[in-house]
C-alpha positions in Angstrom: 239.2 50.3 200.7 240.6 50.7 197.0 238.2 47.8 196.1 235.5 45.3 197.1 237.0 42.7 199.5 235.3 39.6 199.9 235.7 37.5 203.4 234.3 34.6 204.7 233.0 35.9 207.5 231.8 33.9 211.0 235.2 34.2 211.9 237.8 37.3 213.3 240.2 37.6 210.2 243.8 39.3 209.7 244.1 40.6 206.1 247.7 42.1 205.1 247.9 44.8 202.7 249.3 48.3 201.6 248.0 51.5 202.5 248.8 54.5 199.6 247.9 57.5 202.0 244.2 57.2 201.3 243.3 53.8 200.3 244.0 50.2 202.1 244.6 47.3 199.3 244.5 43.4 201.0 247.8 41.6 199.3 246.4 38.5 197.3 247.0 35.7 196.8 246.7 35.4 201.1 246.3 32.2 202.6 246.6 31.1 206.5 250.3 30.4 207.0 251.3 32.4 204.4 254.5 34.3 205.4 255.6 36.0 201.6 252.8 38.4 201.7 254.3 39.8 204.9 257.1 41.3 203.4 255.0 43.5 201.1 252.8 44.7 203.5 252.5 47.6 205.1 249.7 47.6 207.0 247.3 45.1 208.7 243.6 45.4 208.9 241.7 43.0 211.8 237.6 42.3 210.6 234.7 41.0 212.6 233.3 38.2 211.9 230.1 39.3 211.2 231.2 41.0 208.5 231.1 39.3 204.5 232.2 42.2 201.9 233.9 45.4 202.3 232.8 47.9 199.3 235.1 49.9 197.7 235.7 53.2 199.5 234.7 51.8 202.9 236.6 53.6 205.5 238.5 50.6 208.0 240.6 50.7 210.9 244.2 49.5 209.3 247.3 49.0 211.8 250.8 50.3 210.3 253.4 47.9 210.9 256.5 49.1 209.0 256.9 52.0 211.4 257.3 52.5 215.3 253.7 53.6 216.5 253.4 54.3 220.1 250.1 55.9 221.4 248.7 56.1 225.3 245.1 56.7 223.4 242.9 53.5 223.3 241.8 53.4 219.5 239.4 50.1 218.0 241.3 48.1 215.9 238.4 45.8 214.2 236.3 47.3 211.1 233.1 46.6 211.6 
């Protein structure tokens, strides 16, 4: 994580952002519905929902999704 990330929690959340080759920044503003933030993005990360706040320099699971990615290995998508 580039910086502290605050979620709700008590609920699975999808949080667009950009990855920079080392760090994952979530897109703000990022609302349910919200379709604009898509085009920026270029990653996804999926949290748990028993997690509140993700510190700065966390390591988390992010999904690319402006490239092809095509993998027989199994890998854990939500950060915990």
């Amino acid at each position: 994580m580039k910086s502290d990330f605050l979620v709700k929690g008590g609920k699975s959340t999808a949080v667009l952002g950009t990855f920079d080759g080392k760090h994952f920044e979530p897109l703000k503003p990022q609302m349910p519905g919200m379709v604009s933030p898509m085009q920026k993005a270029d990653g996804l990360m999926l949290i748990s929902p028993n997690v509140k706040m993700l510190k700065d320099g966390r390591a988390v699971n992010m999904i690319p999704i402006k490239w092809d990615c095509y993998s027989m290995h199994e890998e854990e998508l939500f950060s915990e």
